[in-house]
N, C-alpha and C positions, 0 to 999 in steps of 0.2 A: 617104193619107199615113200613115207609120208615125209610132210615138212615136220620139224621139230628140231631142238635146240641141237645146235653144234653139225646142223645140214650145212653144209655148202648150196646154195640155191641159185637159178640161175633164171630172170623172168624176163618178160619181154611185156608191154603193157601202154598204156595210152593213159593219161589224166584230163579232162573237163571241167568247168565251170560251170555252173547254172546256166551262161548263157550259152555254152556250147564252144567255146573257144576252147581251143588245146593249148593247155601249159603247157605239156608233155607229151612226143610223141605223136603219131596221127595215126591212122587204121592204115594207109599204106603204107607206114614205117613209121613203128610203135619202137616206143624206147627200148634198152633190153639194161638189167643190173644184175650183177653177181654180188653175195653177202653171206654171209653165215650167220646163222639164225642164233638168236639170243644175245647176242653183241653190243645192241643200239647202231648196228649200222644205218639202217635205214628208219622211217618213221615207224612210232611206235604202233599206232594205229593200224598201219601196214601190215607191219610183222604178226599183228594177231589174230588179222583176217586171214592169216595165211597157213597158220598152224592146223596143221592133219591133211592137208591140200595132195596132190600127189602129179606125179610128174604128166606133160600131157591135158593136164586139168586145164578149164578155164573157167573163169568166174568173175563178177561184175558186183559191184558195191559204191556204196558211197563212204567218205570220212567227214563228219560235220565239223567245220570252222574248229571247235573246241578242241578237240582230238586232234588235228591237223596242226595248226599256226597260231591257234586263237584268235579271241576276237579282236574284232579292229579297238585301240584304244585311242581315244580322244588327245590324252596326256601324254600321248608318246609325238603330237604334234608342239614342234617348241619354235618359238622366232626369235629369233636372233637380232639383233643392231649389227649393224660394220662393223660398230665400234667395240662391242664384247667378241665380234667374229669377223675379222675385213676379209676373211679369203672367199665369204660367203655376195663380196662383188662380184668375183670368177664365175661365181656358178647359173647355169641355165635352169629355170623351170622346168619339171616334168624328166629331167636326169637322174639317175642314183648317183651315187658316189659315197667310194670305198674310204673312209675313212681309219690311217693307224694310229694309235697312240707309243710314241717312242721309244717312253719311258717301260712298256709293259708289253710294248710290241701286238698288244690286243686291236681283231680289225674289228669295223660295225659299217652296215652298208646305211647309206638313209637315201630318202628323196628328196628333191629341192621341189615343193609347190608351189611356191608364189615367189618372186623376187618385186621390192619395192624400192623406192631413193635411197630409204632407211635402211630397210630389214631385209631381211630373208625368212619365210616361213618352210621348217624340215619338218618330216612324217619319218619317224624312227622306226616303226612297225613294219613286221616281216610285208612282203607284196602280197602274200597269200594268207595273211590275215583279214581273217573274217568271210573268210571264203571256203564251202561247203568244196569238197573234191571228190570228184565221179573215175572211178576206178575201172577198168578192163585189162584183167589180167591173165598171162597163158605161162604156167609154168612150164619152162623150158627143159630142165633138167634138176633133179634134185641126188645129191651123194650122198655119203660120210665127209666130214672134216677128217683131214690127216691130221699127226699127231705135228707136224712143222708147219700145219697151218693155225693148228689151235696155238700151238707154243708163240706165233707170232703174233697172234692177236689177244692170248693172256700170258705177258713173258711173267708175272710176277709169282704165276704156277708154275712154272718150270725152272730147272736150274740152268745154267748156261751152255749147257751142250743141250735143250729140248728134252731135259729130263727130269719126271716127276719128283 
């Protein structure tokens, strides 16, 4: 069976860097994700490299920055004073931190680069922005979606017993 929309897919795979460092998994224990294809489960880039693939298969690619996380942006660097931000004394350089907001329960990660008397300088940008991603991938198994797995993940097509 090929990959194609509304498969159930099941992959095992490894990510790189330019410089050879692994985000993702390593050759002697490469990641594995289950998804169902046409979703947006996974990355978009991903999923299109993957279409017609078939079980068994394995195949190696790249995703450039753009397709991936995008690029690194300069204005997603912002500094802060204590004084618009004091909890930004708390924080360590070179940390992430998970940032909620209350009122909307919305999270965003960012990183602390620089800490000074004054300021604090944050990098809002994904980690994997602007970074080109090297792909090794071994499809594991690929099926049909059932009709209770499609109804879960598009309830708005189904009525409330998973019926068309």
């Amino acid at each position: 069976m090929e990959i194609s929309k509304d498969c159930v897919v099941t992959i095992e795979y490894t990510v790189q860097l330019d410089d050879g460092s692994y985000v993702k998994g390593s050759p002697e224990m490469p990641a594995s994700m289950n998804f169902i294809v046409g979703y947006d489960q996974i990355l978009p880039a991903l999923e299109a490299r993957l279409y017609g693939l078939k079980e068994g298969e394995e195949i190696s690619f790249s995703i450039p920055a753009v397709e991936a996380f995008g690029s690194y942006k300069k204005e997603l660097l912002k500094r802060k004073s204590f004084e618009e931000f004091p909890q930004g004394r708390i924080l360590t350089p070179g940390k992430w931190v998970v940032a909620s907001n209350p009122y909307t329960k919305a999270q965003y990660a960012y990183r602390v680069v620089e800490k000074t008397d004054h300021d604090v300088l944050l990098d809002f940008n994904h980690p994997l922005a602007g970074k080109d991603l090297f792909y090794k991938v071994k499809i594991v198994k690929v099926r049909p979606a059932t009709e209770e797995e499609l109804a879960f993940i598009r309830p708005c097509e189904f009525g409330s017993k998973g019926e068309q």
